[in-house]
C-alpha positions, -999 to +999 in steps of 0.1 A: -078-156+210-065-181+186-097-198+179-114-163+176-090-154+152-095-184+126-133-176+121-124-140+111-100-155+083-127-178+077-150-151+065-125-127+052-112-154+028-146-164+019-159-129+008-129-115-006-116-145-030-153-153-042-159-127-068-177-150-091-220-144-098-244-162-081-224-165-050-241-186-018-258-164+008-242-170+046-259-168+075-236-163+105-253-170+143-242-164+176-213-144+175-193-111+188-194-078+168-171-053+164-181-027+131-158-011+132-168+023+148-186+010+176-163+008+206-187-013+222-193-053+203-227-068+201-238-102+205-255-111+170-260-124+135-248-114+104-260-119+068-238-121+039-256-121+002-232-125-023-197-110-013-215-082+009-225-079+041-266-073+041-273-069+074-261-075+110-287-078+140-287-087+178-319-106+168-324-134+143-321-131+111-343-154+086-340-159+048-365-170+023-332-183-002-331-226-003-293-215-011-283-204+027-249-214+041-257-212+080-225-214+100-229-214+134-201-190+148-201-203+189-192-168+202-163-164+183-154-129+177-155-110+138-148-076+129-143-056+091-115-062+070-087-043+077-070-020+049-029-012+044-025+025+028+012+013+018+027-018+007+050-032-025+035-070-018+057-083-054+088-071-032+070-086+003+094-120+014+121-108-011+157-101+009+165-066+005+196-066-021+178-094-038+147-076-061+162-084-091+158-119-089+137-135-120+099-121-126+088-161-122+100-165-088+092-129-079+050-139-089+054-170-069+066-151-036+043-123-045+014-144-044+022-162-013+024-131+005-009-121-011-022-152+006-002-142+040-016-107+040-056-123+035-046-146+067-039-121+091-076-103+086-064-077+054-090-075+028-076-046+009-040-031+000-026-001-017+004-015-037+025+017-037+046+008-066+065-026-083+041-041-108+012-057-085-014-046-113-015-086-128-015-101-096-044-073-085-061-085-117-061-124-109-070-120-074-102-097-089-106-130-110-109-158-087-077-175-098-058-169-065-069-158-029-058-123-017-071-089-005-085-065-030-051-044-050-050-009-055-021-013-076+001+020-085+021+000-112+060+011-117+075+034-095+076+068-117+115+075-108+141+105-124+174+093-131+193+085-101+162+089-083+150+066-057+131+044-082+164+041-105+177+007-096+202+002-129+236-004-127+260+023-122+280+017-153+241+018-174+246+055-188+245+072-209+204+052-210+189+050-238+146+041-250+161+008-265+180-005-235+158-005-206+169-021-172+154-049-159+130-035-133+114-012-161+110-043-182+090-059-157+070-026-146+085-023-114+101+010-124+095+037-148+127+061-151+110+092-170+134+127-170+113+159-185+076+170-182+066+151-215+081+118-202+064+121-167+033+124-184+039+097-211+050+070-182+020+083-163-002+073-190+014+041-199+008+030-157-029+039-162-030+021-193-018-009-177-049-007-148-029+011-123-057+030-101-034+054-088+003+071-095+034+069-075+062+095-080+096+095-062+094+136-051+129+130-026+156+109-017+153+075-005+171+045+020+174+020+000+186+037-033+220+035-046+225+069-061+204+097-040+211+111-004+182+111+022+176+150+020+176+155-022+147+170-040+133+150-075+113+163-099+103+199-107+074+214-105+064+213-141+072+173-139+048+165-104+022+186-129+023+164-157+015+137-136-006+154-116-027+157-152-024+125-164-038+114-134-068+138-130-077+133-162-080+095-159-101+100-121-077+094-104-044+108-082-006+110-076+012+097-044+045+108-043+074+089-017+089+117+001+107+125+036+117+164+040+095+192+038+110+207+007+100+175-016+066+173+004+063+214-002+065+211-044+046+181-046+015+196-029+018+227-048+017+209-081-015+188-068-003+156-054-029+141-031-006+123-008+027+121+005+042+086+018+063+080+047+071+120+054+092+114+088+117+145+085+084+169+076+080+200+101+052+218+118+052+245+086+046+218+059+021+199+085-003+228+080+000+230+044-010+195+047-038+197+068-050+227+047-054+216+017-066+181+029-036+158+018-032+126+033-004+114+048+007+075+047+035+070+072+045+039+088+058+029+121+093+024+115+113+014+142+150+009+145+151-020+169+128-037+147+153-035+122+184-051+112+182-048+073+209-031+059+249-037+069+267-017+096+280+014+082+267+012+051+250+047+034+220+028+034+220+018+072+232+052+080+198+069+064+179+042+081+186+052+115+183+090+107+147+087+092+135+062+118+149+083+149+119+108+138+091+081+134+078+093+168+080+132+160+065+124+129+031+110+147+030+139+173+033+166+149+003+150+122-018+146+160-011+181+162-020+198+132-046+173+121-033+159+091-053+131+079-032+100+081-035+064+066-034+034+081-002+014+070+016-019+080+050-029+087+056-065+077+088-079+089+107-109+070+098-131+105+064-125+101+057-099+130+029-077+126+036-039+137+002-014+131-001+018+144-027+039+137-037+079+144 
């Protein structure tokens, strides 16, 4: 299984990292196909032209180009790219209590795990806030190997919201005394309808391809309990036109049904994590077609935040519903993203619905 797994990084990091013109053509024999809707794999050949797959065939496949890489695969086994609806990859390898450390060393780490990510078979990521948009834009360039970034840029966070990170002794804030995190994009604390929209703007501006806005309480946040509400309506709308006017949509972070409930009625498109939702706001959901990105959080997978700790103690709340959660989208049909779990030893944890 080893072996079959190096010749799918093989071709994952070949395809994704070249994104340069004039790109060799590859010709890969003899090997097993999975495509990814199939349940059945074929015995065949596959024919990469530039940094797309042209054509896949249980027969042989010829090419008139003198510039044809022909790898001979040996029955090793490929399959597509696999895609993670949820990650902060600048925060990925960073101990939790420690994302403050200096933008240099966070860039370094950052793109290692970029690297990581591309070498267990993911070709594309949705950054879901922290400021992956220049990383996303160097990996588009060549300069350093990854999977494809949909970056969100900052967070979009209220004060004391789960996206305010600042000190607790930084108030009253003020425009000319930003914290750290909104210096380096991770974070954009906005408070009113007109500053939502204006830190909406300034993320698209940036090359962020979607929005992320903190609708509810959150774990690791200092200053807001598990089951608060953040933002109004009038504030999800702003965004929610900023966005829609730029082609694009708003993700909000968000566990109870009350902070799903007044994103969706201002337009948000999809609601991540979503572990205390109930059966009531899984039909509104599956209704009006949002998405929900949840992930498999497990408590004996976890040992992240101290014993006894307000931190620890919403932990163990939100991830004793991680199962509910799953039966009750099943149920009602929500549509549901595929997301990751990366662990700081490395374990890979996917579940998908």
């Amino acid at each position: 299984m080893k072996n079959r797994l190096y010749f799918i990084f093989f071709l994952i990091t070949f395809s994704v990292t070249s994104q340069k013109k004039d790109l060799p053509i590859i010709l890969i024999k003899n090997v097993e196909i999975f495509d990814g809707i199939n349940q059945k794999t074929i015995n065949g050949n596959i024919l990469i032209e530039g940094n797309k797959i042209s054509k896949i065939s249980k027969s042989n496949i010829s090419s008139t180009s003198k510039n044809v890489l022909v790898i001979d695969g040996e029955g090793k086994f490929v399959m597509p790219g696999l895609i993670d609806a949820h990650t902060h990859i600048s925060m990925e390898g960073i101990p939790i209590g420690s994302a403050m450390v200096d933008w240099g060393t966070v860039n370094i780490i950052s793109t290692q795990a970029a690297k990581h990510r591309l070498l267990h078979g993911f070709t594309t990521l949705r950054n879901m806030g922290g400021n992956a948009i220049p990383l996303a834009k160097q990996i588009d360039k060549g300069t350093v190997p990854g999977p494809r970034i949909y970056p969100s840029g900052a967070f979009i966070s209220q004060s004391g919201g789960h996206g305010d990170f600042d000190d607790i002794t930084a108030v009253p804030r003020t425009s000319d005394n930003l914290s750290y995190s909104e210096r380096q994009g991770i974070s954009a604390i906005a408070d009113g309808a007109d500053e939502v929209l204006k830190r909406t703007r300034e993320q698209l501006r940036q090359g962020a391809t979607q929005i992320k806005l903190m609708a509810g309480g959150g774990i690791g946040s200092s200053y807001d309990p598990i089951d608060v509400t953040q933002y109004s309506l009038k504030e999800f709308e702003a965004a929610v036109l900023a966005a829609e006017n730029f082609g694009t949509y708003v993700g909000v972070h968000a566990y109870t049904p009350q902070a799903i409930q007044i994103a969706i009625e201002a337009g948000v498109r999809t609601i991540e994590h979503g572990h205390l939702l109930d059966e009531e706001t899984a039909k509104i959901m599956a209704e009006k077609g949002v998405w929900l990105s949840i992930q498999p959080f497990m408590i004996e997978e976890q040992n992240d935040y101290p014993i006894d700790s307000p931190s620890r103690e919403k932990r163990d709340y939100v991830y004793g519903h991680t199962d509910e959660v799953y039966k009750i989208a099943k149920k009602y049909k929500v549509k549901t993203a595929w997301v990751l779990t990366l662990r700081e030893n490395r374990r890979l944890i996917v579940e998908m619905i």
